[in-house]
BALOBA-1460 file (C-alpha; in Angstrom, 3 decimals):
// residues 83
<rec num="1" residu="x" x="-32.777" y="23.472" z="44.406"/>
<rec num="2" residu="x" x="-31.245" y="25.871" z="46.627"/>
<rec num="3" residu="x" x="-27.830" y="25.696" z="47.812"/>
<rec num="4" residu="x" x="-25.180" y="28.345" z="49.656"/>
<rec num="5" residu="x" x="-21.750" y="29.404" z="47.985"/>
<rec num="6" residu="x" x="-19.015" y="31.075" z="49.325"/>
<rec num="7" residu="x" x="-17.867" y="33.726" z="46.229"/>
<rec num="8" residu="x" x="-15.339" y="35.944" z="46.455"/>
<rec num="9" residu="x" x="-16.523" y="39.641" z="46.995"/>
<rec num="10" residu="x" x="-14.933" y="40.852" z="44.128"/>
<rec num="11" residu="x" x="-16.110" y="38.251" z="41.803"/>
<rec num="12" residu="x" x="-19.752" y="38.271" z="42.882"/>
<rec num="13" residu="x" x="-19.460" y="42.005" z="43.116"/>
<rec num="14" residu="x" x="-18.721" y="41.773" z="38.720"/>
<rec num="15" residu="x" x="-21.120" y="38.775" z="38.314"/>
<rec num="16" residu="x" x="-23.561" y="40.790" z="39.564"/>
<rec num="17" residu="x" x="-23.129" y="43.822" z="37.601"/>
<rec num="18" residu="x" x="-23.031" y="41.609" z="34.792"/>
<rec num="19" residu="x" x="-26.089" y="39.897" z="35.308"/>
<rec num="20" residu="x" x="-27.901" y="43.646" z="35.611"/>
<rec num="21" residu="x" x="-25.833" y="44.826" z="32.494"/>
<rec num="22" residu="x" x="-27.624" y="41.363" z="30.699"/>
<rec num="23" residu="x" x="-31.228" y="42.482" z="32.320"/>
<rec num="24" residu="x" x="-31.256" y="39.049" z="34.100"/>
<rec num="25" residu="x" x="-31.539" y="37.599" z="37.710"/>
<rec num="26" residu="x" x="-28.302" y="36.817" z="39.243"/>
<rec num="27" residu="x" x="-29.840" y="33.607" z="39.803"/>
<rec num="28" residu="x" x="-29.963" y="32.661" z="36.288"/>
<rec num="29" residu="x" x="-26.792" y="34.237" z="35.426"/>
<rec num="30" residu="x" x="-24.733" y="31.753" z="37.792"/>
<rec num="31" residu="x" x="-26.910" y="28.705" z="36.641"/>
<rec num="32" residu="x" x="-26.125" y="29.830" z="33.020"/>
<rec num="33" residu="x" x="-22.450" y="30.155" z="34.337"/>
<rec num="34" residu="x" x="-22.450" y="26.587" z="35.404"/>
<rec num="35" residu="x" x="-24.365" y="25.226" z="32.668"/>
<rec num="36" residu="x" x="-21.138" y="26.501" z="30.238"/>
<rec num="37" residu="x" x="-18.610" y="25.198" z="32.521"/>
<rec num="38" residu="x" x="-20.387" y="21.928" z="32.440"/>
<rec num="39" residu="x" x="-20.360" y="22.081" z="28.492"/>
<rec num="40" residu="x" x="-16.627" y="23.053" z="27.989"/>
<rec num="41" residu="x" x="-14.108" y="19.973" z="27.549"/>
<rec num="42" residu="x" x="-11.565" y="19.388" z="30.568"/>
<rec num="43" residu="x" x="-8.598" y="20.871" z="30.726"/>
<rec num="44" residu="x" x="-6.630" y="17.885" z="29.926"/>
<rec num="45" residu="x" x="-8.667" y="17.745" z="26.183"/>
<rec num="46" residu="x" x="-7.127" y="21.338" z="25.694"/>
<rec num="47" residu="x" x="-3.593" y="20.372" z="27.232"/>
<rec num="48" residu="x" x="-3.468" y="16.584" z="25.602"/>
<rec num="49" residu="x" x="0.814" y="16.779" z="26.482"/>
<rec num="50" residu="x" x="-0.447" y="17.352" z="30.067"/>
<rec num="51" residu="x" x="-1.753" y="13.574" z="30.108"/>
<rec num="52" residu="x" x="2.095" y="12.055" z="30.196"/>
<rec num="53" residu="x" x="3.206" y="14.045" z="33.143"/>
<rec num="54" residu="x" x="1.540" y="11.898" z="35.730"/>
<rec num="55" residu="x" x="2.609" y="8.686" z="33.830"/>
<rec num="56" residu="x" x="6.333" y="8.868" z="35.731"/>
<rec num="57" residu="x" x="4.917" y="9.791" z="39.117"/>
<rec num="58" residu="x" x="6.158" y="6.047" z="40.064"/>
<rec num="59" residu="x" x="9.513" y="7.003" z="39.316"/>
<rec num="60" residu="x" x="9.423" y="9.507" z="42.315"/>
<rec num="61" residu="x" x="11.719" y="7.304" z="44.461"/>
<rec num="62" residu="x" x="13.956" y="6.072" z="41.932"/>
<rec num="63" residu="x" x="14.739" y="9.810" z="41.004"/>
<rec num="64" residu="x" x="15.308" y="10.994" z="44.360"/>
<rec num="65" residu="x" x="17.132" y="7.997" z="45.392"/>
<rec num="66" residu="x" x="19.770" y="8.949" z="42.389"/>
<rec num="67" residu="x" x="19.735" y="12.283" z="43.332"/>
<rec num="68" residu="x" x="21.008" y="10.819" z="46.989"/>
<rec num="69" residu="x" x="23.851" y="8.901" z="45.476"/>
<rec num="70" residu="x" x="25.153" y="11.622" z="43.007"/>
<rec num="71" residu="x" x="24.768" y="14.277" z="45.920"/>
<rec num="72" residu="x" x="27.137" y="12.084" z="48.129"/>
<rec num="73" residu="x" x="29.400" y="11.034" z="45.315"/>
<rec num="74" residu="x" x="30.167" y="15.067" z="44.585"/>
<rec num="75" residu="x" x="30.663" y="15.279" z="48.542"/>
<rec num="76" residu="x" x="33.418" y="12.768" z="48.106"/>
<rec num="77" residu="x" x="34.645" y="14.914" z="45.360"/>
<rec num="78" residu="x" x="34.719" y="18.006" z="47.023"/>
<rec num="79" residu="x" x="35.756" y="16.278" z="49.905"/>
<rec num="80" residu="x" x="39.366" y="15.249" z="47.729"/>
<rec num="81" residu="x" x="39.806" y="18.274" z="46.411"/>
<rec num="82" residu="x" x="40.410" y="20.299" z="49.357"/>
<rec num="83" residu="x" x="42.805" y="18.074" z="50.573"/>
C-alpha cells in the first residue's frame, strides 16, 4: 500500500543513510522500522507504576477545591497579622 508521511528532515535525512549503510531500500527500512515498533510492549508494560497515576484524575476537583479553601484561609491569616 502506499501512503505519504510527513518526517522530520533530520530524521529521514539519518534513516536514510542508514538504510544505504544496511544496503537496503528506504522503503523496507521504514516498514522494518514499523514492524519493531509494532512488536515492542507499550510503554505502560515498561512503566507498570505509570498505570496508578490516572486512577485519581477524578479527584481533580476535590484537590483544587481544597486548594481554594486553604488559599483563602492563609489570606485571612495574613490578613490578621498585619493588623
Amino acid at each position: 500500500m502506499k501512503t505519504t508521511l510527513e518526517i522530520p528532515d533530520a530524521i529521514f535525512r539519518r534513516a536514510k543513510s542508514v538504510a544505504a549503510e544496511r544496503g537496503i531500500p528506504f522503503r523496507q527500512f521504514v516498514t522494518e522500522a514499523v514492524q519493531d515498533k509494532l512488536k515492542a510492549p507499550p510503554r505502560s508494560a515498561a512503566k507498570p507504576w505509570m498505570k496508578t497515576f490516572g486512577k485519581l484524575r477524578h479527584l481533580h476537583k476535590e484537590t483544587a477545591r481544597i486548594s481554594r479553601i486553604i488559599d483563602e484561609e492563609f489570606d485571612q491569616i495574613e490578613a490578621e497579622d498585619r493588623q
